[in-house]
Residue, then its C-alpha position, 0 to 999 in steps of 0.5 A: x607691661x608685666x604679666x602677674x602669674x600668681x600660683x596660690x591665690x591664698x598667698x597675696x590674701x596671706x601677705x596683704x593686711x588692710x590699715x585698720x588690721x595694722x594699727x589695730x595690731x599696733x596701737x596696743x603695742x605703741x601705746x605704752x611709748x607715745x611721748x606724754x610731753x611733745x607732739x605725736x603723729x601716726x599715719x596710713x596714707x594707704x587702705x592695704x599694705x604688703x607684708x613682707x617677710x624679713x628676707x624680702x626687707x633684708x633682699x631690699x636693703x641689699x639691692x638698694x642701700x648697699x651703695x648708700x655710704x655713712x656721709x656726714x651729709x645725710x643725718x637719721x631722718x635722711x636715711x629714713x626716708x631713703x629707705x621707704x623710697x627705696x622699698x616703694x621702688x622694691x614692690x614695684x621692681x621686685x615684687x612687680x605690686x601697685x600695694x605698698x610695702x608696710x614699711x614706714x618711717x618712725x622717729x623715737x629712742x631706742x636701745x640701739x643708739x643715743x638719743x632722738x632718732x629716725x628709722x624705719x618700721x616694719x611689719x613681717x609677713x608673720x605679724x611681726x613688728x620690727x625696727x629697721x636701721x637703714x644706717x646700718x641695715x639692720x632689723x631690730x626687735x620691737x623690744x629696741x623702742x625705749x621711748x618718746x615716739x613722736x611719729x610714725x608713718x607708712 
């Protein structure tokens, strides 16, 4: 059993964010990008999510993904869901928290690569909204979307 010392109350309260406060955030912002012709999906299996500062996703992926090597037997989506399992494993190593990481993943087109494909999201402890690419654990700005979000899950 961990013992949790927290020296700033403040700081989890800062760092914590209920669903309703995340899609409330997001749902502006995504709105232009939901596919018109296909089916769509958005979900929040949580009522509060962890917000993590863009060193703590870049702390993540460098303890976690680092030995994930490009394979042709792993395609997006794959990656996708390695990561979130990987930052669920992250909170409670790491972080030593029971809260999820707001960390999900997304499936649309970006600026970065060609066609339809699966990432993840996340946001910043700073209410921020970024895409992570677990393929080459890269952060992008939220500029990168291009269009045709189907799903989007925490």
């Amino acid at each position: 059993m961990f013992l949790k010392l927290t020296l700033n109350p403040l700081f989890d309260q800062l760092m914590k964010r209920s669903k309703y406060f995340i899609k409330n955030m997001l749902r502006p912002k995504l709105k232009p990008y939901w596919s018109s012709n296909q089916s769509k999906f958005a979900a929040f299996s949580d009522d509060e999510y962890f917000l993590p500062s863009i060193s703590q996703v870049k702390s993540m992926t460098g303890k976690y993904l680092q030995d994930l090597k490009p394979s042709t037997s792993l395609d997006c989506d794959d990656y996708s869901f390695i990561a979130k399992g990987m930052a669920a494993k992250y909170m409670r190593d790491v972080i030593q928290e029971d809260t999820s990481m707001c960390f999900g993943i997304v499936w649309a087109e970006f600026g970065w690569v060609s066609g339809f494909h699966a990432a993840n999201w996340f946001v910043s402890d700073d209410l921020h909204f970024y895409w992570f690419e677990p393929q080459t654990n890269e952060v992008k700005p939220f500029s990168e979307i291009s269009k045709n979000l189907r799903l989007l899950i925490a």
